[in-house]
C-alpha positions in Angstrom: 9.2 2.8 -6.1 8.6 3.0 -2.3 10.6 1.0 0.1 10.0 1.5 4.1 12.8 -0.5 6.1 12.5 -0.7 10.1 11.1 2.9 10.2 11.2 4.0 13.9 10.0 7.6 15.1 10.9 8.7 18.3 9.8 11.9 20.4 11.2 13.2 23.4 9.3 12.4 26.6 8.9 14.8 29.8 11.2 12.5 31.5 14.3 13.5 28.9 14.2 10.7 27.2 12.5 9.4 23.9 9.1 7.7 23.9 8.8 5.8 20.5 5.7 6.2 18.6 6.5 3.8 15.4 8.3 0.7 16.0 10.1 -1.1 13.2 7.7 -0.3 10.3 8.2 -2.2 7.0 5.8 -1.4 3.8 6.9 -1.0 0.3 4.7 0.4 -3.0 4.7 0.0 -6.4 4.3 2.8 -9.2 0.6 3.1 -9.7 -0.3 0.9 -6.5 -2.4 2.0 -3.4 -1.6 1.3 0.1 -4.2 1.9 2.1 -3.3 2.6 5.9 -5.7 2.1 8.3 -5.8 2.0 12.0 -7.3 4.2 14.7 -6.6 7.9 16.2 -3.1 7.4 17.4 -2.2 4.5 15.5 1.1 6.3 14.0 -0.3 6.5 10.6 -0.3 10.8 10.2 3.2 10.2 12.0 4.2 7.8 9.1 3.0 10.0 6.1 5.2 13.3 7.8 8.1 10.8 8.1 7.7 10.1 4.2 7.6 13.6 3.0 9.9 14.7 5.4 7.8 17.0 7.9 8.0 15.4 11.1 8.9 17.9 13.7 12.5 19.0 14.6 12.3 17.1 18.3 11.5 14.0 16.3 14.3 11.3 15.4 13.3 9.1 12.6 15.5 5.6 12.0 15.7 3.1 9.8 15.3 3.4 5.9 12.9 5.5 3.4 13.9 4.8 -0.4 12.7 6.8 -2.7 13.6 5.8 -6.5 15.8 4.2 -4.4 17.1 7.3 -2.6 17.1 7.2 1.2 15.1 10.4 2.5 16.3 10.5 5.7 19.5 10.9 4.9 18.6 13.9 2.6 19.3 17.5 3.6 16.6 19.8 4.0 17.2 21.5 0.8 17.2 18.2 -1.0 13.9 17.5 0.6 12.0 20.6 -0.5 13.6 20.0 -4.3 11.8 16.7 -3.7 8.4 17.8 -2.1 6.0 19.1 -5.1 8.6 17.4 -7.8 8.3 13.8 -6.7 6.3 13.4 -3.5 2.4 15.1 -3.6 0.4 15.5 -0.2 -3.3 16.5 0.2 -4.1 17.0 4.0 -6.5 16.5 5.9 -8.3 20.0 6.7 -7.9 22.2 3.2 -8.8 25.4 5.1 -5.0 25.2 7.4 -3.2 23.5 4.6 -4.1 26.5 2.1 -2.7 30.4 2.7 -5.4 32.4 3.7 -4.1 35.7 1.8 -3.7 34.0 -1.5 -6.1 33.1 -4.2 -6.3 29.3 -5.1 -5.2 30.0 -8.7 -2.1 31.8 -6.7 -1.1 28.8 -4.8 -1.7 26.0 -7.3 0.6 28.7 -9.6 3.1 29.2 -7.3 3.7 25.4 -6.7 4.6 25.6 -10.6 6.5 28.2 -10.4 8.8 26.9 -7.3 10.1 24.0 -9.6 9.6 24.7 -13.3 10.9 28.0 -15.5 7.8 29.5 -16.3 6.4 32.3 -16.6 3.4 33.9 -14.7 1.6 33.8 -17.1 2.1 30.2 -18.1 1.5 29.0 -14.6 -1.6 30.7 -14.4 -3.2 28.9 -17.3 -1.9 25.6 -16.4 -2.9 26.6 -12.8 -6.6 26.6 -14.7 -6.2 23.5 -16.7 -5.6 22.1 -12.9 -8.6 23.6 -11.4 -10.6 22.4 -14.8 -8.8 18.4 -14.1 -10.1 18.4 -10.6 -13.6 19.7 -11.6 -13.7 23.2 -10.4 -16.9 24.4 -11.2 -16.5 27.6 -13.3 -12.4 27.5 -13.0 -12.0 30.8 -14.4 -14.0 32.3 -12.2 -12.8 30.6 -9.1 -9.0 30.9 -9.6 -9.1 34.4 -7.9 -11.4 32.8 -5.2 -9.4 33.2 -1.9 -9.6 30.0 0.1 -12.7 31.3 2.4 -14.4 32.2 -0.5 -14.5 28.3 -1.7 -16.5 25.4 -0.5 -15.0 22.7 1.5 -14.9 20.3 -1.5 -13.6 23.2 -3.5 -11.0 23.8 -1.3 -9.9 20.4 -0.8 -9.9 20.2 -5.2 -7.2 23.4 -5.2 -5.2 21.0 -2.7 -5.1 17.8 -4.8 -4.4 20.3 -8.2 -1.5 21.7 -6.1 -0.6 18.0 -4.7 -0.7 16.7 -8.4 1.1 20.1 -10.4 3.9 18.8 -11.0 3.2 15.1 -11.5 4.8 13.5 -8.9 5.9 9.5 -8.4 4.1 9.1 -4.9 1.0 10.9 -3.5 -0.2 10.9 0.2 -3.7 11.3 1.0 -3.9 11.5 5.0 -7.8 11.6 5.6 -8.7 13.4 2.8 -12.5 13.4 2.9 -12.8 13.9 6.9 -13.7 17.1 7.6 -16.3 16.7 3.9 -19.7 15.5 4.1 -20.8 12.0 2.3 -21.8 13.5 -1.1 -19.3 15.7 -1.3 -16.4 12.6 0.0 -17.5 10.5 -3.0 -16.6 13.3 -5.4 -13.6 13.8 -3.8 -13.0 10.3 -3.8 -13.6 9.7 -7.4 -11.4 12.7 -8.4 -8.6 11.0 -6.8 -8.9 7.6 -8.0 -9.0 8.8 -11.7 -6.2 10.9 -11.3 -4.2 8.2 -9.6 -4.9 6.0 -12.4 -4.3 8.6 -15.4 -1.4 9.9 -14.0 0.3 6.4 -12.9 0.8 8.1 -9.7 1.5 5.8 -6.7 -0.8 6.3 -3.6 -0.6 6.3 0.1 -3.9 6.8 1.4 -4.5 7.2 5.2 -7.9 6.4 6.9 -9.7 5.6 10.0 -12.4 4.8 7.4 -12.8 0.9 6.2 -15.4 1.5 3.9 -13.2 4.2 2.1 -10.0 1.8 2.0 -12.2 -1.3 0.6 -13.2 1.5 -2.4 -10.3 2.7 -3.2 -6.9 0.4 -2.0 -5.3 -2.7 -3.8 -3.3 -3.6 -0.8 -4.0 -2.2 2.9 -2.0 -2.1 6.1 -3.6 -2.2 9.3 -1.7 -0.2 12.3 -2.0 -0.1 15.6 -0.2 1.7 18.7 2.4 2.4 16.2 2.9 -1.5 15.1 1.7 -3.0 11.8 -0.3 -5.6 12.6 -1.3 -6.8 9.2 -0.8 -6.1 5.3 -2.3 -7.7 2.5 -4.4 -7.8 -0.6 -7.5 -5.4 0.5 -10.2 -8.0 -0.1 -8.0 -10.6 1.6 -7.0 -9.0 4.7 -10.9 -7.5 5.0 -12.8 -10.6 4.3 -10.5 -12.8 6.1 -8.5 -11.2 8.6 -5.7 -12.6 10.5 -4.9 -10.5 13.3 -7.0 -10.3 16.4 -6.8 -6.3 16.1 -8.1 -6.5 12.6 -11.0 -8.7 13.3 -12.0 -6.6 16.2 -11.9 -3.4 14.1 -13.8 -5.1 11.7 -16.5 -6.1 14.4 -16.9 -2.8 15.7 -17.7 -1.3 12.2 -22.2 -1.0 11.7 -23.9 -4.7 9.9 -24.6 -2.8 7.0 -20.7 -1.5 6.3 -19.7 -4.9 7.5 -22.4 -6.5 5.0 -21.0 -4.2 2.2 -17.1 -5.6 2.5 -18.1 -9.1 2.6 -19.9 -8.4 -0.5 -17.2 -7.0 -1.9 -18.6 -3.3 -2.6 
C-alpha cells in the first residue's frame, strides 16, 4: 500500500545552502500492518510523517519516492494533496489542544472533516460526527459534541482527533506520539482505542514514538532511526529481543530493568 524509495529531506542552512535531515530512507507498509518508528528527539521521524502527508514546510525539498496506491505524492500538486489528506491518509498529532480549532466545537470539526469530502448534509454529518465520538468512547457524545476543545479533557481531546483522523476511512493512518502529552492511564486508553480501530477498519498504521514499551505493544514491524538514517527494521520481537545495530542495542540499554525485563518477556 505504502512504498518509501530513497526519501531525502532537505532544509536550507544559514550558510545558503541545504543541510539534509533524512538521508536515503526506504520503508514500505502493507494494508492493515503497523510500522512502528522509533528513534530519539531529532531522529527525523516527525520529519518523515510530514513528508508522507504532505506538510513539510515550503523551505523544505523532499526527493526520492512516496507511493501511495502506487501514486507518487511528491509529485502531486497541492490540490491533489488536500483531496488526498482526510480521504486516504489520516493523522492524529501529537498535542490535541494545537491540532484542534479553538473556536469550534469538536462535533464541528469532526463534521466538517465529513463535509470537506462527502455530499452531505449538515445534518447527516452531525450524526455520523456522533457515531464517531460514540466509536472512540466519548463519554456522553451527545453531550460533548458542542464541547469546545478547552472544555474537553486531554484524552477527550485527543479521541475528537483520532474520530476526525478516522472520518472518512482512510488506507494509511499516522500516529506521531500520540499519547505524549497524556498521562499513563489515560495513554493505555488511547492506546487501545487505536489498536481496535486499526484492526476493524483494516487501516494501515504508521505509529511514531520515542517510547519502546509503546512500539513492543502495539507494532508488527518497527524501524529504528537515528540522526535521520535507518539503522534497523524488522519484525518487532526480532529487532527488540535481538538487535543488530549498535544504536539499537544502546537504546535498548538505556531503557529502566523493569521495561527492559517486560520486552524480553515479550509483554
Amino acid at each position: 500500500m505504502l512504498d518509501i524509495r530513497n526519501l531525502r529531506v532537505s532544509f536550507p542552512d544559514r550558510r545558503g545552502g541545504q543541510r539534509e535531515v533524512l538521508h536515503g530512507i526506504d520503508l514500505s507498509l502493507a494494508k492493515g500492518e503497523t510500522l512502528g518508528i522509533v528513534g530519539e528527539s531529532g531522529s527525523g521521524k516527525s520529519v518523515l510523517a510530514l513528508a508522507v502527508i504532505g506538510l513539510l514546510p515550503r523551505t523544505a525539498r523532499a526527493e526520492g519516492e512516496i507511493l501511495l496506491d502506487g501514486e507518487n505524492l511528491l509529485a502531486l500538486p497541492e490540490r491533489r494533496l488536500t483531496r488526498l489528506r482526510g480521504a486516504k491518509i489520516g493523522m492524529i498529532f501529537q498535542e490535541p489542544m494545537t491540532a484542534l480549532n479553538p473556536a469550534m466545537t469538536a462535533g464541528s470539526q469532526i463534521a466538517e472533516a465529513l463535509r470537506l469530502h462527502r455530499p452531505i448534509s449538515r445534518a447527516e454529518a452531525r450524526l455520523e460526527a456522533l457515531r464517531l465520538m460514540d466509536m472512540v468512547r466519548i463519554r456522553d457524545a451527545k453531550a460533548r459534541i458542542n464541547s469546545y476543545p478547552h472544555e474537553l479533557s486531554g484524552g477527550e481531546r485527543q479521541r475528537v482527533g483520532i474520530a476526525i483522523a478516522l472520518a472518512l476511512k482512510p488506507r494509511l493512518l499516522i500516529a506521531d506520539e500520540p499519547t505524549t502529552a497524556l498521562d499513563v492511564t489515560v495513554q493505555a486508553e488511547i492506546l487501545d482505542i487505536i489498536d481496535d480501530l486499526v484492526a476493524e477498519l483494516g487501516v494501515g498504521l504508521i505509529l511514531i514514538s520515542h517510547d519502546i514499551g509503546v512500539i513492543a505493544r502495539m507494532s508488527d514491524r518497527v524501524l529504528v532511526m537515528h540522526d535521520g538514517e535507518k539503522m534497523e527494521e524488522g519484525g518487532t520481537e526480532d529487532v527488540l529481543r535481538h538487535p543488530a545495530h549498535d544504536y539499537t542495542k544502546t537504546l535498548l540499554a538505556s531503557l529502566p530493568r523493569r521495561v527492559r525485563a517486560g520486552l524480553e518477556g515479550g509483554s
